[in-house]
N, C-alpha and C positions, 0 to 999 in steps of 0.2 A: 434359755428361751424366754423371747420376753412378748407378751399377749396384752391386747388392748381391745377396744371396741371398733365397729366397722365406723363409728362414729369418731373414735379418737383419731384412727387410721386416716381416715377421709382428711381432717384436721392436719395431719403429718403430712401429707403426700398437696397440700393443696388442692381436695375434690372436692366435691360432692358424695354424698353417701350411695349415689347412684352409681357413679364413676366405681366404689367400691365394689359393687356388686356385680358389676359388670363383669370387672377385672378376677371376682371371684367365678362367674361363668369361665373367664377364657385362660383361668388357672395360673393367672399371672399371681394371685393372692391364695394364699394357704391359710384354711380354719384349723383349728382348733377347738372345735364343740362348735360355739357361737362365738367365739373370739378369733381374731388375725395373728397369726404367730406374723408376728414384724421381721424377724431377721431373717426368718426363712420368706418372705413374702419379697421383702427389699431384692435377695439375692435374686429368688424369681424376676422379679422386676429388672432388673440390673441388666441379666442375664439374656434376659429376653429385646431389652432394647438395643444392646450391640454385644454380638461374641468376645469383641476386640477388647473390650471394657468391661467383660464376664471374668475375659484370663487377665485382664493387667489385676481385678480384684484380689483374682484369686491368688496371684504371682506376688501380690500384698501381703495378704493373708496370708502367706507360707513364710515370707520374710518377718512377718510382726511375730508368727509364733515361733519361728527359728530365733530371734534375736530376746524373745520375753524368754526362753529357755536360758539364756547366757545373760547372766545379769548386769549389764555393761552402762555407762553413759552414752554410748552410742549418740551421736545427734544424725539426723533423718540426714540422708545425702538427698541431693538436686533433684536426683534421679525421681528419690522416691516422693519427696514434696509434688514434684511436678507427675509424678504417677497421681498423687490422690487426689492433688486439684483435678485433676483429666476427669477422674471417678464421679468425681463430686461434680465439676463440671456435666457430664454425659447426664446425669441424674438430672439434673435442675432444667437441661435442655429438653430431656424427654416429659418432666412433669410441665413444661411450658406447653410443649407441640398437645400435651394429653390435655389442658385445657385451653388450649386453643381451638380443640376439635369440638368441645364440648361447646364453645359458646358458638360457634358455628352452627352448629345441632340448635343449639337453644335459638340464635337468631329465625333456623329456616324453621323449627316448628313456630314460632309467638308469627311469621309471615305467613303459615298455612292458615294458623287461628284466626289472622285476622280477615284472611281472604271470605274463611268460614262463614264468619261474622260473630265470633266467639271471642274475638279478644278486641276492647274500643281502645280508639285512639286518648290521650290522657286529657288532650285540650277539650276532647270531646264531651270527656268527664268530669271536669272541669266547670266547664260552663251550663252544664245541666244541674249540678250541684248548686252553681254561684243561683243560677237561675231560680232553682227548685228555693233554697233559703230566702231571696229576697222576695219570692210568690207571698211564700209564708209567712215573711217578716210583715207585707206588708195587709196581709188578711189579719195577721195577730197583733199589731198595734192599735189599732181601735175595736179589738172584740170585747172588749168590757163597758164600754161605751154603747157598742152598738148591741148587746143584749139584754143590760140588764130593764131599761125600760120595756122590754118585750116582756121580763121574766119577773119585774115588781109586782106589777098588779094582781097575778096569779095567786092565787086562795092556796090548793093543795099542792103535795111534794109531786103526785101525776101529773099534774097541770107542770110545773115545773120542768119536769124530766121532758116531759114533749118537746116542749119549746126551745130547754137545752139539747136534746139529741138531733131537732128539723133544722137549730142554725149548726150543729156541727156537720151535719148533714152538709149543709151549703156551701162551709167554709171547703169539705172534702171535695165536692163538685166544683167549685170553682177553680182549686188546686187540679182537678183532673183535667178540664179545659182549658186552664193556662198551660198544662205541659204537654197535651196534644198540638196546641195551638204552634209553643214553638218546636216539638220535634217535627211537625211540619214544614214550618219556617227552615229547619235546617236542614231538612231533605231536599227543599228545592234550591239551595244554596250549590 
């Protein structure tokens, strides 16, 4: 028996860890404590995606262990090559369709969210970033210029700290007004 994590599984089967859990709800997957017993899960899985592909396994299975009993050179006939590509096949079809549903799922919730208004467009994000940095860049290129003649002549370190806190104060207010200003602008867009 061979045991991994719902995390390695996921990894195996190309899902998500959600995808795992799920599949552990609908008994397609077998625990072991906190672990996935893999071979008993696969077969589950196998089993459950087409009967037809449950017995050609299994009709595998009884030939592998009929033939490992007789210790032969045997090589695989047609038959059987093209039996376990079919296996192998049927598997990789069904983990396609199992994430195919999933991103389907993923597209119509990220469209509920955004109907929401919970989830922003990336351009959106984007240019409020671009926007937001060049506010700032352009309030923090001459701040040292534009305070310290404020802040020279001052006697005490209180005097100081005023003067320092009333212009960071401005710089923050002016930052607030410039991005009201344009998420308005881009409302009415």
């Amino acid at each position: 028996m061979t045991t991994e994590s719902r995390a390695d599984f996921a990894r195996r089967m190309g899902w998500n860890r959600s995808s795992v859990t799920r599949a552990v709800q609908d008994g397609r997957v077998v625990l072991v404590g906190k672990l996935v017993d893999v071979d008993a899960s696969m077969a589950k899985i196998e089993a459950m995606a087409s009967p037809s592909a449950h017995h050609r396994a299994h009709v595998l299975q009884m030939e592998e262990a009929r033939t490992a009993k007789q210790p032969s050179a045997e090589v695989p006939t047609d038959d059987q090559v093209e039996l376990e590509n079919l296996v192998s096949l049927n598997l990789r079809l069904k983990r396609a369709e199992a994430n195919k549903r999933e991103h389907e799922a993923d597209m119509a919730r990220m469209a509920r969210e955004t109907m929401a208004g919970n989830l922003i467009a990336r351009e959106d994000v984007e240019f409020a970033l671009d926007d937001l940095g060049a506010t700032l860049r352009s309030l923090m290129d001459n701040f040292a210029d534009r305070i310290t003649p404020i802040v020279h002549p001052l006697q005490t370190y209180e005097e100081k700290h005023a003067a320092n806190s009333e212009f960071a104060q401005d710089v923050l207010q002016t930052m607030n007004e410039s991005l009201l200003k344009r998420a308005q602008e881009r409302k009415s867009i």
